[in-house]
Backbone bond lengths (Angstrom), bond angles and torsions (degrees), N, CA, C in turn:
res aa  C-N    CA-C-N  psi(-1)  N-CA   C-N-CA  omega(-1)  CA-C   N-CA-C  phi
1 X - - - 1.446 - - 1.528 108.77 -
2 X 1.341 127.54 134.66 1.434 140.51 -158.40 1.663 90.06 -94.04
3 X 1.443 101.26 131.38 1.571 119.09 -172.75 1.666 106.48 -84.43
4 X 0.926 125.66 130.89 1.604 127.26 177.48 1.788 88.28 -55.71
5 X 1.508 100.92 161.15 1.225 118.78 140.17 1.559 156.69 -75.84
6 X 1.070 157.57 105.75 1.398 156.62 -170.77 1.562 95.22 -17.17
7 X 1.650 104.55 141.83 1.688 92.90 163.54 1.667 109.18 -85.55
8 X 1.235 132.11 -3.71 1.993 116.98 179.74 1.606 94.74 -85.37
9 X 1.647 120.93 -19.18 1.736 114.96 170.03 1.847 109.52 -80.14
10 X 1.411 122.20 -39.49 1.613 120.42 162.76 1.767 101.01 -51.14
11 X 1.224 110.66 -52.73 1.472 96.08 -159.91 1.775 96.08 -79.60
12 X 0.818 157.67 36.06 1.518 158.52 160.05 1.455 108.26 -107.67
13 X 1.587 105.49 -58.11 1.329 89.79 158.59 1.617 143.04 -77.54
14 X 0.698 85.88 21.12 1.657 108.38 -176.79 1.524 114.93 -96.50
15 X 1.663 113.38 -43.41 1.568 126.99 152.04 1.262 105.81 -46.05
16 X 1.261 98.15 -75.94 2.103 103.57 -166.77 1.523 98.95 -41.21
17 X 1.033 111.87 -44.03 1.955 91.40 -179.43 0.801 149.98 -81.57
18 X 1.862 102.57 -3.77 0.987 128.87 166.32 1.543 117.23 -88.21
19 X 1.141 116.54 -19.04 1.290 139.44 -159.62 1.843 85.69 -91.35
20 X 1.050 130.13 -68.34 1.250 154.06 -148.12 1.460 93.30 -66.49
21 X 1.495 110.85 -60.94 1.695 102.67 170.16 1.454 130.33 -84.22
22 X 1.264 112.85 10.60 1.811 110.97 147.02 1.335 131.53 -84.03
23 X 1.561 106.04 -5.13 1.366 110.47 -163.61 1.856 82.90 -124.37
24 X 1.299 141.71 -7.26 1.388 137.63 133.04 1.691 122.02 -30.48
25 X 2.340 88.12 -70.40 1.804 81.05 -173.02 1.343 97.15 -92.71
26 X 1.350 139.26 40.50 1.456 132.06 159.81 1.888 101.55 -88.49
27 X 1.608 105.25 -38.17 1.330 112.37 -157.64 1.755 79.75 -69.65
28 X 1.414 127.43 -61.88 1.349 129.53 -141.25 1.820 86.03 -66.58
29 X 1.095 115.71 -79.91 1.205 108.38 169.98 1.503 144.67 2.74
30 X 1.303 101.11 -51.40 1.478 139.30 158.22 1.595 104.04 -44.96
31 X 1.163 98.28 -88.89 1.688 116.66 -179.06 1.734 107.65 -34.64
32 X 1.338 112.48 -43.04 1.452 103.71 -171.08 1.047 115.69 -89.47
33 X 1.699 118.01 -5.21 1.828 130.66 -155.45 2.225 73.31 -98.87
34 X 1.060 75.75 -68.67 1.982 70.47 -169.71 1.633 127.30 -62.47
35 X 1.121 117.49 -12.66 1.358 133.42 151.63 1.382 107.71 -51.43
36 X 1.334 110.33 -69.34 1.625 104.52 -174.50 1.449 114.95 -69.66
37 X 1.124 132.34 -24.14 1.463 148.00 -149.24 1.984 81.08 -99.10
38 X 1.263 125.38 -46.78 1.184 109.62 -170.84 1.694 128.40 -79.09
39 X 1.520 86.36 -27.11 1.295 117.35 -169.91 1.880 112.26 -71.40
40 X 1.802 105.99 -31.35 1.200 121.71 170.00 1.457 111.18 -72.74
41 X 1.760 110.93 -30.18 1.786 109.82 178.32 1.195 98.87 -53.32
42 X 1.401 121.99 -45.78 1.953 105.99 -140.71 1.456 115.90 148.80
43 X 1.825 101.55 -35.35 1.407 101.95 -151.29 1.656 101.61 -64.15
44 X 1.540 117.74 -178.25 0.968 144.54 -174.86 1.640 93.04 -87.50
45 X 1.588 97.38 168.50 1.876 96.99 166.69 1.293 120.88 -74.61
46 X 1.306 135.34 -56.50 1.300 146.65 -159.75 1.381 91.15 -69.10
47 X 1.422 150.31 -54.09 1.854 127.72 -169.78 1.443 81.31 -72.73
48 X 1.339 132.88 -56.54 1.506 136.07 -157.74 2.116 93.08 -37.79
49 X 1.464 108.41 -71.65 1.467 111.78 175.89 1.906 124.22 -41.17
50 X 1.109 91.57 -31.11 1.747 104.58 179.78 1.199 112.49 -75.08
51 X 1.076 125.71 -48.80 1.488 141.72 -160.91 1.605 87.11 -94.36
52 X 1.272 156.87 -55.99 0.917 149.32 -170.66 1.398 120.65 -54.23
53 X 1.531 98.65 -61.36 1.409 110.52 169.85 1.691 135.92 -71.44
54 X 1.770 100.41 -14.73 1.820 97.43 168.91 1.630 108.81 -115.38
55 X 1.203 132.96 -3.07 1.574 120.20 177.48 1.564 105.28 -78.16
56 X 1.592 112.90 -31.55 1.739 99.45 176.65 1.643 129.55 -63.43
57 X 2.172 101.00 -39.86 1.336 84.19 163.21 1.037 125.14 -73.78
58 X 1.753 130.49 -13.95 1.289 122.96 -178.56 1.670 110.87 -62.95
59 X 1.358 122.12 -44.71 1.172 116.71 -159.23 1.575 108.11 -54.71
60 X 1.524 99.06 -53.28 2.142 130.78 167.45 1.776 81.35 -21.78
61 X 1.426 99.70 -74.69 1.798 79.31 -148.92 1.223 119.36 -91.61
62 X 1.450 114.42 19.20 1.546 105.13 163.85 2.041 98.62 -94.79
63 X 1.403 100.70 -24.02 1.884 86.34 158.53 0.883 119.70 -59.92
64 X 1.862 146.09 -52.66 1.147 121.17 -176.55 1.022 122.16 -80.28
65 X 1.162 119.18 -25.27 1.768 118.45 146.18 1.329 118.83 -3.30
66 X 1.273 112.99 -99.19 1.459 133.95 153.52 1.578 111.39 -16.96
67 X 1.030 137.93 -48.49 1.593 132.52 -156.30 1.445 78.82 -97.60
68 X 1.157 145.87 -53.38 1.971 148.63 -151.99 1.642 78.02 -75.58
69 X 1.412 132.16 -54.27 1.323 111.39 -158.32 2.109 113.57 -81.30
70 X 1.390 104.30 -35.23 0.686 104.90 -176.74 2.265 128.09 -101.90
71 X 1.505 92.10 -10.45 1.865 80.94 179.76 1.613 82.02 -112.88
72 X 1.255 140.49 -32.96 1.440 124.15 -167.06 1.766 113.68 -78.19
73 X 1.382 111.16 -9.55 1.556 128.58 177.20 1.446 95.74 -60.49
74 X 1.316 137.90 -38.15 1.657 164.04 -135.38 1.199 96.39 -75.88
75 X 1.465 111.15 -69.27 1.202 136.68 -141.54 1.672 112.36 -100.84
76 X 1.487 103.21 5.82 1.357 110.81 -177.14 1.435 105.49 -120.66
């Protein structure tokens, strides 16, 4: 028989998923904010597609970057 979980382990995962889908429609978001934003400069498609599609995850993981280096350092 499968053991429930702790509720401070429900509520952790409960962040991460919440956490996980702001930084989803931040990424998608991303993609369509700089798509249009590039697409109004001038650029061509193909940098327009590059640049669209890798500065959002880049930005994502230099945020959790930052939070792993700096609030989880805390707690250890």
């Amino acid at each position: 028989m499968a053991q429930s979980q702790p509720p401070e382990m429900k509520r952790g995962l409960l962040r991460a998923q919440i956490a996980v889908a702001v930084l989803a429609v931040l990424a998608v978001g991303g993609f369509i904010g700089l798509w249009n934003v590039l697409g109004g400069a001038g650029f061509e498609d193909f940098p327009r597609l590059i640049l669209s599609m890798c500065l959002p995850p880049a930005f994502i993981a230099i945020l959790v970057g930052i939070y792993v280096l700096v609030f989880r350092s805390r707690g250890s």
